[in-house]
C-alpha positions in Angstrom: 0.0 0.0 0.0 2.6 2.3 0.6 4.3 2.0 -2.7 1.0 2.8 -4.6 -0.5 6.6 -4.9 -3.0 7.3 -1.0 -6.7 8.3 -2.5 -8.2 10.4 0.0 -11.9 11.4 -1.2 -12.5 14.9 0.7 -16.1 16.3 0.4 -16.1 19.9 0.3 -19.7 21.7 0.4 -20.8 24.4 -1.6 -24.2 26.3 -1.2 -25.2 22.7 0.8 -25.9 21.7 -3.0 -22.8 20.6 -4.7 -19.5 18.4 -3.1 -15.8 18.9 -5.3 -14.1 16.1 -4.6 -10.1 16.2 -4.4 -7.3 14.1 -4.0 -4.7 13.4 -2.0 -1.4 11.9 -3.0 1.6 11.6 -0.6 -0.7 13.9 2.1 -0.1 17.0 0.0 -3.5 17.9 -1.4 -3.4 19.1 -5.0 -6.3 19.1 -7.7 -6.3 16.2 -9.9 -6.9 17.0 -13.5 -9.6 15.7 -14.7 -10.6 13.7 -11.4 -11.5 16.7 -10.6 -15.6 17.7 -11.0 -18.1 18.9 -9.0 -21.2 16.3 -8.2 -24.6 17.2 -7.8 -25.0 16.9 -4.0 -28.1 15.4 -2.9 -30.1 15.0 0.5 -31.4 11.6 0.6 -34.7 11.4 0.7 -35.2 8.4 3.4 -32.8 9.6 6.2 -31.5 6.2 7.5 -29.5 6.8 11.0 -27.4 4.0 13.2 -26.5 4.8 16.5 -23.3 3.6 17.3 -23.2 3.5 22.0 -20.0 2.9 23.2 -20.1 1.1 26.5 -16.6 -0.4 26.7 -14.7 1.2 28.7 -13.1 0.4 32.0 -14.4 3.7 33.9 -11.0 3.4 36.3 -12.0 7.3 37.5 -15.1 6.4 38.9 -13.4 3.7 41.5 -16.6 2.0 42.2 -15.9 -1.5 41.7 -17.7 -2.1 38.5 -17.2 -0.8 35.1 -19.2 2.8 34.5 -21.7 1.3 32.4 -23.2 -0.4 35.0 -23.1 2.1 37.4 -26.7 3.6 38.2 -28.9 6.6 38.0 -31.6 6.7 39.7 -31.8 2.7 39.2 -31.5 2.5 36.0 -27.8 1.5 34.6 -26.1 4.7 32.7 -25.6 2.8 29.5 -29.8 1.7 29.7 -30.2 5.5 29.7 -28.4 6.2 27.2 -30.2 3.3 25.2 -33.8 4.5 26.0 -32.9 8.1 24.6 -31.9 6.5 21.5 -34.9 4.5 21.4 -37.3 7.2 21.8 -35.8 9.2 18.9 -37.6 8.6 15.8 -34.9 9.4 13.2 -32.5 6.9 14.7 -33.4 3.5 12.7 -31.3 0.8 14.7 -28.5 0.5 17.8 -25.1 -1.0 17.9 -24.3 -1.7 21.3 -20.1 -2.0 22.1 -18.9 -3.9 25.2 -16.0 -5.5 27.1 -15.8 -8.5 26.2 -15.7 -10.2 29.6 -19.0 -8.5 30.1 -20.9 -9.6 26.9 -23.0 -12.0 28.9 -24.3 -9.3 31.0 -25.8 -7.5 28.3 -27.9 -10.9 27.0 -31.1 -9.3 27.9 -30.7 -5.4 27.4 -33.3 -5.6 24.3 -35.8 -7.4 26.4 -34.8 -6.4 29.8 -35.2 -2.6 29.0 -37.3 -2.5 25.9 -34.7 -1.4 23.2 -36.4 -2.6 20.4 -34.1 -1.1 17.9 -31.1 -3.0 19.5 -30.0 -4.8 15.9 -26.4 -6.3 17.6 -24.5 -6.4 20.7 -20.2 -6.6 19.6 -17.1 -6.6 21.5 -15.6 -3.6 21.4 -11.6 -3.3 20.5 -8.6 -1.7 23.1 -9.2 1.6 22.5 -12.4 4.4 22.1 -11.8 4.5 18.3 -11.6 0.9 17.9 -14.5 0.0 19.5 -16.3 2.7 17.5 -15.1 1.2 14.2 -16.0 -2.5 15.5 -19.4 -1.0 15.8 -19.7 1.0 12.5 -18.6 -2.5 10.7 -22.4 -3.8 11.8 -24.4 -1.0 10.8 -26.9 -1.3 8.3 -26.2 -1.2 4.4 -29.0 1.1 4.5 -27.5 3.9 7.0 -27.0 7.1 5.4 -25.9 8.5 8.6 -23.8 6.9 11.8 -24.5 8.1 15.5 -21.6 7.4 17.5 -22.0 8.3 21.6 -21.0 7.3 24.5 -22.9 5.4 27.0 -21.8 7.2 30.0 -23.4 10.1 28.6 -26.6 9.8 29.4 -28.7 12.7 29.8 -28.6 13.0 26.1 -32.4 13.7 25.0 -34.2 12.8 21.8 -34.6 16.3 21.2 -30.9 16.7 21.7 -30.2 13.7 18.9 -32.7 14.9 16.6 -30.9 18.4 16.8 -27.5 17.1 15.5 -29.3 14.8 12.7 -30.7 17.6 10.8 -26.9 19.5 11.1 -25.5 16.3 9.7 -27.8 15.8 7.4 -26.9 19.4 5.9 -23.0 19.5 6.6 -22.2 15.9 6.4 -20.9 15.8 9.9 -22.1 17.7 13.1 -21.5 17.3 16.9 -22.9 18.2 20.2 -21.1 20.3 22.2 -21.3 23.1 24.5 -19.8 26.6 24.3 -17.1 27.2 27.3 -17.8 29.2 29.9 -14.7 29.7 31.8 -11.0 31.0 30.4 -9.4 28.1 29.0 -5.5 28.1 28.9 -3.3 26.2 27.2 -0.3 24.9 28.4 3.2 23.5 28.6 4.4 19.7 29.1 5.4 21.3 32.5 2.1 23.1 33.3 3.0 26.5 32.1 0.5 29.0 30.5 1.3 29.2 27.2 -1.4 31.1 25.9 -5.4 31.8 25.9 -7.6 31.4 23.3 -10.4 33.6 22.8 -13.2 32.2 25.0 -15.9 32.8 21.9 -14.0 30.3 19.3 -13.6 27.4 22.4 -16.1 24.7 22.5 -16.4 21.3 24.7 -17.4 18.3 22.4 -19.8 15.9 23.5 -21.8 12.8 22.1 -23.2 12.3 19.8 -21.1 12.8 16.5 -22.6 12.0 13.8 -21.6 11.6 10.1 -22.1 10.6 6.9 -20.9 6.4 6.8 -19.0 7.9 3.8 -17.1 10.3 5.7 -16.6 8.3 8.3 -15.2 5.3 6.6 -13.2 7.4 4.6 -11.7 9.1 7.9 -11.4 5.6 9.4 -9.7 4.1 6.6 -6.9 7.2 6.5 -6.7 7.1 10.8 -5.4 3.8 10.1 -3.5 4.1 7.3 -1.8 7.0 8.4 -1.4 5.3 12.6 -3.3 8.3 13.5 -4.7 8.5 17.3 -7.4 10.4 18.5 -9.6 11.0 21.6 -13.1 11.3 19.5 -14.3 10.7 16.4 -14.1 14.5 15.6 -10.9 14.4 15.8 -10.4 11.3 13.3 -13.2 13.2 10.7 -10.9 16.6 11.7 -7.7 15.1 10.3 -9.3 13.7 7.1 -9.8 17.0 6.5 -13.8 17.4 6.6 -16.2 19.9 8.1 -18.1 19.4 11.1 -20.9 21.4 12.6 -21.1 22.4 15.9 -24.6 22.0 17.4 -24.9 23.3 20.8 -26.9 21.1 23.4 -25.7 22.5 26.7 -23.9 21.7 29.8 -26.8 19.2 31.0 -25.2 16.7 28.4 -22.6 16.0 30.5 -20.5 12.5 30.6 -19.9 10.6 33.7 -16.4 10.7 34.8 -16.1 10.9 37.9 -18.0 10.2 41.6 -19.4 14.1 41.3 -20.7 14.0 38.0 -23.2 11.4 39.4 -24.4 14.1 41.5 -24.7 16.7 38.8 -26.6 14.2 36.8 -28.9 14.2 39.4 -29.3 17.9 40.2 -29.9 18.1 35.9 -32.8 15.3 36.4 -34.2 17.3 39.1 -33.7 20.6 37.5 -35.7 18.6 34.4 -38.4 17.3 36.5 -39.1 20.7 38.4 -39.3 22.4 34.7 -41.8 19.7 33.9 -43.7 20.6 37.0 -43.7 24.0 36.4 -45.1 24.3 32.9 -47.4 21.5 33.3 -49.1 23.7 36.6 -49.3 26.9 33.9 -50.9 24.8 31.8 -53.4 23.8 34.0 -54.3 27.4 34.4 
């Protein structure tokens, strides 16, 4: 492979109509002649979403003697949470579930057990985020126009929250939740030094889900590996592949348990919810 010219498809947007597609040979991105032409770009009519939930991970932060997926939220496991919000969304077609694989048994039942009727496959998931990730895009639907990919652990994620990020996808190719930053970020040194400070208005916090065109994304995948690149997200992977991705801004309540407080955040957010609930439903009663 490495003796033989690296294709890399890049689909660049223009008016949300039209995609150019350009090559890369050798990671140095030049037009190609007459590869070069612009394609009529299309929305799909049938919008045909998989939802990716990772729920591999080991959760070491949380030190509470089982894996974060299983920890609970007001009695409910985090990852079932996760599942049901999923569920509820009508624009997501089918789940993937990812796993450890020492815990596959555990999650026998999760379709019956919690009523995820869209649950299509339970799968191992691989050593690291992005792995498990890609062992979950491999059993999506040949159908999906569009891959979900979120974590488990974050799971006040709301269908409305989902449904949000679809419809940016749907028009940029890829888009992500994420919050604006509040406090002054800094970056820093290897030896914890300021080095400088970006303008608070251009920072962002990315969250789950991320969702992209299975194009893009197997296109991004394909190059990660090719090129032995690691990354923290799938942003990140789509990022260095050199697409696009929208910014969709769901708030600080779709936070990610990390550590022992965030359970208690996630709580004072369900409350928060509930008391809103409360509220509106007594004016309408009015």
């Amino acid at each position: 492979m490495t003796r033989k010219l690296l294709f890399e498809v890049r689909l660049l947007h223009f008016n949300q109509k039209i995609k150019v597609i350009k090559i890369v040979k050798k990671s140095k991105l030049r037009l190609a002649g007459a590869f070069v032409h612009a394609l009529r770009r299309v929305v799909p009519k049938k919008i045909y979403v998989s939802a990716v939930i990772l729920a591999a991970g080991s959760g070491t932060r949380m030190n509470a003697g089982v894996t974060k997926q299983w920890l609970e939220l007001r009695g409910r496991p985090l990852f079932a949470a996760s599942l049901a919000q999923f569920q509820l969304c009508p624009k997501i077609k089918e789940i993937i579930l990812c796993v450890k694989e020492d815990e596959k048994e555990l999650f026998a039942d999760v379709r019956e057990r919690y009523g995820i009727t869209k649950l299509k496959a339970v799968v191992v998931g691989g050593n690291t985020r992005a792995d498990s990730a890609l062992c979950g895009f491999k059993k999506i639907s040949d159908k999906a126009t569009h891959v979900a990919i979120h974590d488990a652990s974050r799971c006040l994620v709301t269908p409305e929250m989902i449904d949000a990020v679809i419809k940016k996808a749907v028009l940029y190719g890829s888009a992500t939740a994420a919050c604006r930053a509040t406090d002054t970020v800094k970056l820093a040194t290897e030896d914890d030094l300021i080095l400088s400070t970006p303008d608070r208005k251009t920072v962002w916090q990315a969250q789950t889900p991320q969702i992209f065109e299975t194009e893009i994304y197997r296109a991004s995948a394909y190059l990660a590996r090719e090129k032995g690149i690691e990354v923290t997200d799938d942003c990140s992977m789509v990022e260095n592949a050199g697409f696009k991705i929208k910014l969709v801004d769901c708030g600080k309540e779709n936070l990610k348990i990390t550590e022992p407080i965030d359970l208690y955040f996630a709580e004072a957010v369900l409350k928060m919810q509930s008391d809103t609930m409360k509220r509106e439903h007594r004016k309408a009663k009015i």
